[in-house]
C-alpha positions as CSV (number, residue, x, y, z in Angstrom):
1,X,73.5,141.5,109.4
2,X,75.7,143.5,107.3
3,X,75.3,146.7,105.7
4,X,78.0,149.7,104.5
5,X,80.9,147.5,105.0
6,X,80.0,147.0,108.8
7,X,78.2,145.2,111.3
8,X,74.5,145.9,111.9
9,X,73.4,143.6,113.8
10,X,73.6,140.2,115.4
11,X,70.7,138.0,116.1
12,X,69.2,134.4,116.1
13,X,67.2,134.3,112.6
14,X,68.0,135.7,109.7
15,X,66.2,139.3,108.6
16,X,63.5,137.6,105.9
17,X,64.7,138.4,102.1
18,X,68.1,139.3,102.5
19,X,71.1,136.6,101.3
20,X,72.4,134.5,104.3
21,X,76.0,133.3,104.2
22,X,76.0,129.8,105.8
23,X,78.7,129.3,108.4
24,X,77.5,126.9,110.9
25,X,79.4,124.1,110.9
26,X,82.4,126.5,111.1
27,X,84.0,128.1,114.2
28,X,83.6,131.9,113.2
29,X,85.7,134.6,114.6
30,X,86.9,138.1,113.9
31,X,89.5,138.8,111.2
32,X,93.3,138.4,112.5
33,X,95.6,141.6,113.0
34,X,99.4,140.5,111.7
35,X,101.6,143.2,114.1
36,X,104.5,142.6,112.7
37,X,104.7,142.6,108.7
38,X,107.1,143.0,106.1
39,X,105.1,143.3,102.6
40,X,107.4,144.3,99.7
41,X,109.8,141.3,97.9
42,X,110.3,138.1,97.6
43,X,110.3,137.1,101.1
44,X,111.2,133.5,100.7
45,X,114.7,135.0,99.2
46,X,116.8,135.2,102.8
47,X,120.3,135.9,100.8
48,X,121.5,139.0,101.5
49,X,121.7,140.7,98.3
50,X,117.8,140.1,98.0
51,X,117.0,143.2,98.3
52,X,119.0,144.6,95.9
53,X,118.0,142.5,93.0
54,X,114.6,144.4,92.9
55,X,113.6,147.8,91.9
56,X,110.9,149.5,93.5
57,X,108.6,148.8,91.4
58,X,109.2,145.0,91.3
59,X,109.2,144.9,95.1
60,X,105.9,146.7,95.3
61,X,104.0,144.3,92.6
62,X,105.7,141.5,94.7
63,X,103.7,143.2,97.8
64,X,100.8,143.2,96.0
65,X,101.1,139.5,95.2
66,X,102.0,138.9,99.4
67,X,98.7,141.0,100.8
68,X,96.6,138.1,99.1
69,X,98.3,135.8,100.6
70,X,97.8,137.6,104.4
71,X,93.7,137.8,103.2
72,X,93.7,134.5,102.6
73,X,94.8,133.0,105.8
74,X,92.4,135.4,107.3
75,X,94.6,138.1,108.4
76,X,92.1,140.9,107.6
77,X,94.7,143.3,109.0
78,X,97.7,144.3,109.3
79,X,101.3,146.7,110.7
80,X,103.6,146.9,108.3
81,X,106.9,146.7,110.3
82,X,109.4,148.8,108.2
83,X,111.0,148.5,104.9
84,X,114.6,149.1,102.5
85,X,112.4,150.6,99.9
86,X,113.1,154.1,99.0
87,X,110.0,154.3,97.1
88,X,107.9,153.8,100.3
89,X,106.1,151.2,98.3
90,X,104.3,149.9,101.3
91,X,102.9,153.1,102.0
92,X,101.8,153.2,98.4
93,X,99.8,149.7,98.6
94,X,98.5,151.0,102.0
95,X,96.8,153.7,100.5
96,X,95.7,151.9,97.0
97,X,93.9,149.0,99.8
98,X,92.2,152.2,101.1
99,X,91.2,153.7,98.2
100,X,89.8,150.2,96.8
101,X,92.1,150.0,93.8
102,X,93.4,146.6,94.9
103,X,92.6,143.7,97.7
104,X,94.8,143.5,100.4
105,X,94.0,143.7,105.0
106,X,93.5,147.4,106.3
107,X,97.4,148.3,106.9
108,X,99.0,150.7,109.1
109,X,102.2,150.8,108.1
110,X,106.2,152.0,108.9
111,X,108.8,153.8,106.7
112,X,111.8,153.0,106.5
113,X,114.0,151.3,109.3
114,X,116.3,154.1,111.7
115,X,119.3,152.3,112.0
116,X,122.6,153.0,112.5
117,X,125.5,153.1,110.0
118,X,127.1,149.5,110.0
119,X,123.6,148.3,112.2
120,X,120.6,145.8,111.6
121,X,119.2,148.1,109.8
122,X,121.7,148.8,107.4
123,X,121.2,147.3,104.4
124,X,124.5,147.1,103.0
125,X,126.5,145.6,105.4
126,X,127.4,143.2,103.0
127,X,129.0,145.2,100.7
128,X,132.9,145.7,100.5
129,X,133.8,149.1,101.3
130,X,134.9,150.7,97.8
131,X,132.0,148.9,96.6
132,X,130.1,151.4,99.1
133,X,126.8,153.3,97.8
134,X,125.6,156.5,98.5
135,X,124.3,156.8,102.2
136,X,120.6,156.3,103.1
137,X,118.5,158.2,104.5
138,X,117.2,156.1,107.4
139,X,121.0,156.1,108.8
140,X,121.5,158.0,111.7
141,X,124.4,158.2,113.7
142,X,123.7,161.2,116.2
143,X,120.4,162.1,118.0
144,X,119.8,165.3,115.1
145,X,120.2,162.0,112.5
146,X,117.4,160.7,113.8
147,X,115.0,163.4,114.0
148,X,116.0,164.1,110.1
149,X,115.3,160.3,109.3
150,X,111.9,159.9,111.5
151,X,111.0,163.5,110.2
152,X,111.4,162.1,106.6
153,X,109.7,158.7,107.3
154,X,106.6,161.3,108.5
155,X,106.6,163.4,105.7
156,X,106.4,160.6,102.8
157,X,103.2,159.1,105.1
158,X,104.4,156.4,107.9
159,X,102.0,155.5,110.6
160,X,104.9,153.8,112.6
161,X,108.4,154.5,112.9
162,X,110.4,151.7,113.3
163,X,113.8,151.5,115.3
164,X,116.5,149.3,114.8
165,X,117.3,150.0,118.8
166,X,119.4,146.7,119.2
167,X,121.4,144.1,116.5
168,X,119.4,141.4,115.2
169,X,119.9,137.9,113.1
170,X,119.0,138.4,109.5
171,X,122.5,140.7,109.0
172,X,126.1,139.7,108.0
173,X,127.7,141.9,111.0
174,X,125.3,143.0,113.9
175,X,125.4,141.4,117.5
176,X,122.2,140.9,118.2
177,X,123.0,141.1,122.0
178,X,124.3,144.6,121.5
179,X,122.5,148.0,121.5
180,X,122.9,149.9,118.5
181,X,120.6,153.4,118.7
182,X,121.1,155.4,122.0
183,X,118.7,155.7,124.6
184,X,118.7,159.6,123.8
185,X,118.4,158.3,119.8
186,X,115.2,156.6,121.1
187,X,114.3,159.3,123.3
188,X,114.5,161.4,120.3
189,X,112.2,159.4,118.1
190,X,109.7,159.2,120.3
191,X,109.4,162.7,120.9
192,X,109.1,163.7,117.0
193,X,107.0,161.1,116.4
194,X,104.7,161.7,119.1
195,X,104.0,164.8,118.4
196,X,102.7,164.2,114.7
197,X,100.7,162.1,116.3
198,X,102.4,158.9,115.1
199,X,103.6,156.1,117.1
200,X,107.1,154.3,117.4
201,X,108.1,150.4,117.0
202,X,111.7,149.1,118.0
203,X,113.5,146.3,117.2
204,X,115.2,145.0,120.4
205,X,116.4,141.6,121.1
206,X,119.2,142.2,123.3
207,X,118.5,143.1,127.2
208,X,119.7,146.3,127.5
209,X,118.4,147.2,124.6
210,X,114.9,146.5,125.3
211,X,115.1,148.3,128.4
212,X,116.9,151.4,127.2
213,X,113.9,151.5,124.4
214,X,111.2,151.3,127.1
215,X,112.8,153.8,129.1
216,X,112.7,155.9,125.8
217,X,109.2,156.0,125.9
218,X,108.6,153.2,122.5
219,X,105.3,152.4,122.2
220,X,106.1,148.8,121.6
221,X,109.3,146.1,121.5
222,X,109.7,143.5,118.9
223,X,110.9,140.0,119.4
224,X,112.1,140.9,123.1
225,X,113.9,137.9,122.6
226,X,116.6,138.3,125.9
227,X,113.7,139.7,128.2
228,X,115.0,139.9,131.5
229,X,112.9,140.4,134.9
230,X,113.7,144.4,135.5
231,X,113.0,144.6,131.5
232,X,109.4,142.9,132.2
233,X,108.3,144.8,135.5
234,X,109.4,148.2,133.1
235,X,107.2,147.3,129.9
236,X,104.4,146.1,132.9
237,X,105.0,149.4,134.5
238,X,105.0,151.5,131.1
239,X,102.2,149.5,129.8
240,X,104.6,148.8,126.4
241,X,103.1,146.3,124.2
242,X,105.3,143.3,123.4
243,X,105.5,141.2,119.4
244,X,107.1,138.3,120.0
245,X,107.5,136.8,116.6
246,X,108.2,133.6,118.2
247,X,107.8,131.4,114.6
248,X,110.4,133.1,112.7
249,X,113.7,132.3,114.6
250,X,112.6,128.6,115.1
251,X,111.3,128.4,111.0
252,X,114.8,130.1,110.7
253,X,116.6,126.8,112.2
254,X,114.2,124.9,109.8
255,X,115.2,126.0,107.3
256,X,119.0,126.5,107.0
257,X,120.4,127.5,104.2
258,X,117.7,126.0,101.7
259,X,116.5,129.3,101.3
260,X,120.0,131.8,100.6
261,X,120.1,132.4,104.4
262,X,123.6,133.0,105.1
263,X,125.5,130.4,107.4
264,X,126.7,133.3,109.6
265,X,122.5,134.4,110.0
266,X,121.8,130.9,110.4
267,X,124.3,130.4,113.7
268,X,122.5,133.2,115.4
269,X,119.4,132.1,115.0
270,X,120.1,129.2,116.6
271,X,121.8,130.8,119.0
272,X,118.6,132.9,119.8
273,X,116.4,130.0,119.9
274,X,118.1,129.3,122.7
275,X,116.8,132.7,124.4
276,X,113.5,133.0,123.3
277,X,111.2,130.8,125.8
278,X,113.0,132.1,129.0
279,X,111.6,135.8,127.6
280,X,108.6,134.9,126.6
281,X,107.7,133.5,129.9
282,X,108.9,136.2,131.9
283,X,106.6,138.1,129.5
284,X,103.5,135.8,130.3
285,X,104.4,136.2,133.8
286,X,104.4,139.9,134.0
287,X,101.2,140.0,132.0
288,X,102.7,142.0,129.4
289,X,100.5,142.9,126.6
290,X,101.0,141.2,124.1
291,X,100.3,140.8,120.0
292,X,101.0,138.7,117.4
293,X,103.2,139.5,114.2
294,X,104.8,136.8,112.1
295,X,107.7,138.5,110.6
296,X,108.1,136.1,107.9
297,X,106.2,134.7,104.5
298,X,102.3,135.3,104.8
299,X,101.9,131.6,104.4
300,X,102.8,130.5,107.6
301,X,101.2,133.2,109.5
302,X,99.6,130.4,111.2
303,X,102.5,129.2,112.5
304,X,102.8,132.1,114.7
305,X,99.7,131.7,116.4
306,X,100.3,128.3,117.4
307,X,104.0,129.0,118.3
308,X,102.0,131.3,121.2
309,X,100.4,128.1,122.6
310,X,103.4,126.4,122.8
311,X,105.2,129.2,124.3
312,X,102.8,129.5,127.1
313,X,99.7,130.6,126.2
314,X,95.9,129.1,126.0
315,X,94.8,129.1,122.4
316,X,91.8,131.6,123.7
317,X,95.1,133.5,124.3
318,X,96.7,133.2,121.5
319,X,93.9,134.2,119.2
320,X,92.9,137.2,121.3
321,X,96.4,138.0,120.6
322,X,96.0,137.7,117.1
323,X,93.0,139.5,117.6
324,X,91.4,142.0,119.7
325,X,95.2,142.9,121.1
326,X,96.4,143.1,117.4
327,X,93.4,146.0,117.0
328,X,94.4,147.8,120.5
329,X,98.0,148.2,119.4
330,X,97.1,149.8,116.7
331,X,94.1,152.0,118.2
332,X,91.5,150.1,116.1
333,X,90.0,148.6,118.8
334,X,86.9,150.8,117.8
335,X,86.9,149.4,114.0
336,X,87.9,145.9,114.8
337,X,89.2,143.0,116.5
338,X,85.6,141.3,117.8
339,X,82.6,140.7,116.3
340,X,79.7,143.3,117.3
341,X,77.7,146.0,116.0
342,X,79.1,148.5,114.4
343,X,82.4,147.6,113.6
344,X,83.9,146.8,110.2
345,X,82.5,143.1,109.4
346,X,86.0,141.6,109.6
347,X,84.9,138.3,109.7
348,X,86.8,134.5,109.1
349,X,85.5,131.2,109.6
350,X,87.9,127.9,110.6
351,X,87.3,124.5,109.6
352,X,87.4,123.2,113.5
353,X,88.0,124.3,116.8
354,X,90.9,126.2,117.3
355,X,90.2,126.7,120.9
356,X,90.2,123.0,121.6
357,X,93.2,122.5,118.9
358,X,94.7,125.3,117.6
359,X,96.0,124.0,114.6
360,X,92.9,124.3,113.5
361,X,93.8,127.8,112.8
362,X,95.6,126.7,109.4
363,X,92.0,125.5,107.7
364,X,90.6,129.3,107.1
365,X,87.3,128.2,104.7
366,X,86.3,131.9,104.7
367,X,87.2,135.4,105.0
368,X,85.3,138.8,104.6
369,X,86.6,142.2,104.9
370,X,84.7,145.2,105.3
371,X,81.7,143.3,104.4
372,X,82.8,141.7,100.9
373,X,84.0,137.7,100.7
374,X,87.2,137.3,99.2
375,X,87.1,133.5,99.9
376,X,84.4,130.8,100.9
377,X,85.7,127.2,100.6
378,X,82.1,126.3,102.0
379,X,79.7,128.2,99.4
380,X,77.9,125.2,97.2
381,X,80.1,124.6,93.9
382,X,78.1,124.7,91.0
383,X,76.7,121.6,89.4
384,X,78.8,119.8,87.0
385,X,78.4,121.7,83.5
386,X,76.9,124.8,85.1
387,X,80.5,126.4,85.4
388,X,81.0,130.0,84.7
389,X,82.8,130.2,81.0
């Protein structure tokens, strides 16, 4: 039973005279939690000039146009993993969600990405260099640089800070093998962010990367993609939460070059590929904790979850990892995550058994948030000439 946008109660029988939603012939679980999100653009556009083709304003209505899409495949929440945006627009749809001006999954969300100059996160790496812009603010070079850029990100509103603490794929000129932010950069981070009482996210593929993060005191790794053995037993030790993103890199490979992706982004993803199942292993050996985050178009957030199972886990795994681990990492686990009294009435239904297949995680026939439907492929469809005009 639902009432004020939560849970009531759960029982047998129905209250008499209230209205019953009918979901028993589907498998019902709690809403999904997407850990690792980008929001704002066109994110089928992987050129790398994509982001400067949009103002502000255009990427943030393109955002708006995304979150449907994340509701839709019953991803009823969601971390926002850092944007380009100077505008902060994802902090501005995180707060119009919240104050019920538009639709979109409960968000916590990031600023913009600390990277170093020339780094991952650097978004014109492209450019020739007297074609260079102004510099950015989320560019930091020396441990003061990123207590300015972190102290910044806090003050315009980010939940999250997000680190670019190693190279990645996506970029023109980064080695994803290398670490780009110091351990001290890290270490710095963490200890501003902390003590706003906000919480700190690092990109880190390469091995001594992840590890130097960890040592810094991150509150979770993303992608982890070159995990070694001392790297595991740390997070274990540190009790660091691990995204995976396992869908993206191998979707990447898919893909080529149909999409703008660069050839030079498309030979390390391949070359990634390559890397990724050895980690994630370790990871499932060291019983790392571990969420799910798709970091790539809403549409095949799906994708993600079933890339789990075939990476190791069970598919009661994989959806608690879409799930109830999703809600600890972000310190919901109070709000969300499982079905039960008292907690927001986050609720999807599946057309099958995901636990006995897990594609069945693709056919989402219904979604509520905070109590209200946004979709319910199973309602009865009015009778032929009795459509609303």
């Amino acid at each position: 039973m639902i009432e004020n946008h939560r849970i009531k109660s759960i029982g047998s029988e129905a209250p008499a005279g209230l209205g019953v939603i009918d979901l028993s012939n589907a498998f019902v679980m709690p809403g999904m939690v997407d850990c690792h999100a980008h929001i704002l653009g066109d994110l089928a556009d992987l050129s790398p000039a994509s982001s400067f083709r949009l103002s502000s304003a255009k990427k943030t209505l393109w955002g708006m146009k995304n979150l449907k899409v994340w509701l839709a495949q019953g991803f009823t929440a969601l971390r926002d993993a850092g944007e380009d945006d100077l505008g902060y627009g994802q902090l501005a749809l995180r707060d119009a969600i919240n104050a019920g001006w538009i639709d979109g999954p409960r968000m916590q969300s990031s600023g913009n990405v600390v990277s170093l100059n020339g780094g991952h996160g650097d978004s014109e790496d492209f450019i020739a260099p007297d074609q260079e812009l102004p510099r950015r603010p989320n560019i930091a070079d020396t441990v003061d640089d990123v207590a300015k850029a972190v102290r910044r990100d806090i003050k315009y509103g980010a939940d999250w800070i997000k680190l670019m603490g190693t190279g990645g794929v996506a970029d023109l000129t980064s080695d994803f093998k290398v670490q780009e932010l110091s351990e001290e950069q890290m270490a710095k981070a963490v200890e501003v962010a902390h003590r706003a009482g906000k919480r700190v996210m690092v990109h880190a593929e390469g091995t001594e990367g992840i590890k130097a993060a960890v040592r810094a005191g991150v509150d979770s790794i993303e992608h982890g993609t070159m995990l070694d053995d001392e790297g595991a037993a740390l997070m274990a030790k540190k009790g660091t939460w691990l995204v995976p993103t396992l869908y993206t890199f191998q979707h990447g490979v898919e893909l080529g070059t149909s999409h703008g992706q660069d050839p030079i982004s498309l030979a390390k993803t391949k070359e990634i590929v390559a890397h990724q199942q050895p980690a994630f292993t370790r990871a499932l050996q060291a019983h790392l904790k571990i969420a799910a985050g798709i970091d790539d178009e809403p549409q095949y957030l799906p994708k993600e979850v079933e890339a789990l199972v075939r990476g190791g886990m069970t598919p009661l795994q994989a959806l608690q990892a879409a799930t109830m681990n999703g809600a600890a990492l972000l310190n919901w686990s109070d709000s969300i995550g499982t079905i039960e009294p008292g907690k927001f009435a986050d609720i999807i239904a599946i057309d099958g058994d995901p636990i006995q297949n897990i594609n069945a995680i693709e056919k989402v026939v219904f979604v509520m948030k905070d109590g209200v439907a946004f979709k319910n492929d199973l309602a009865p469809k009015p009778a032929l000439g009795m459509e609303k005009k």
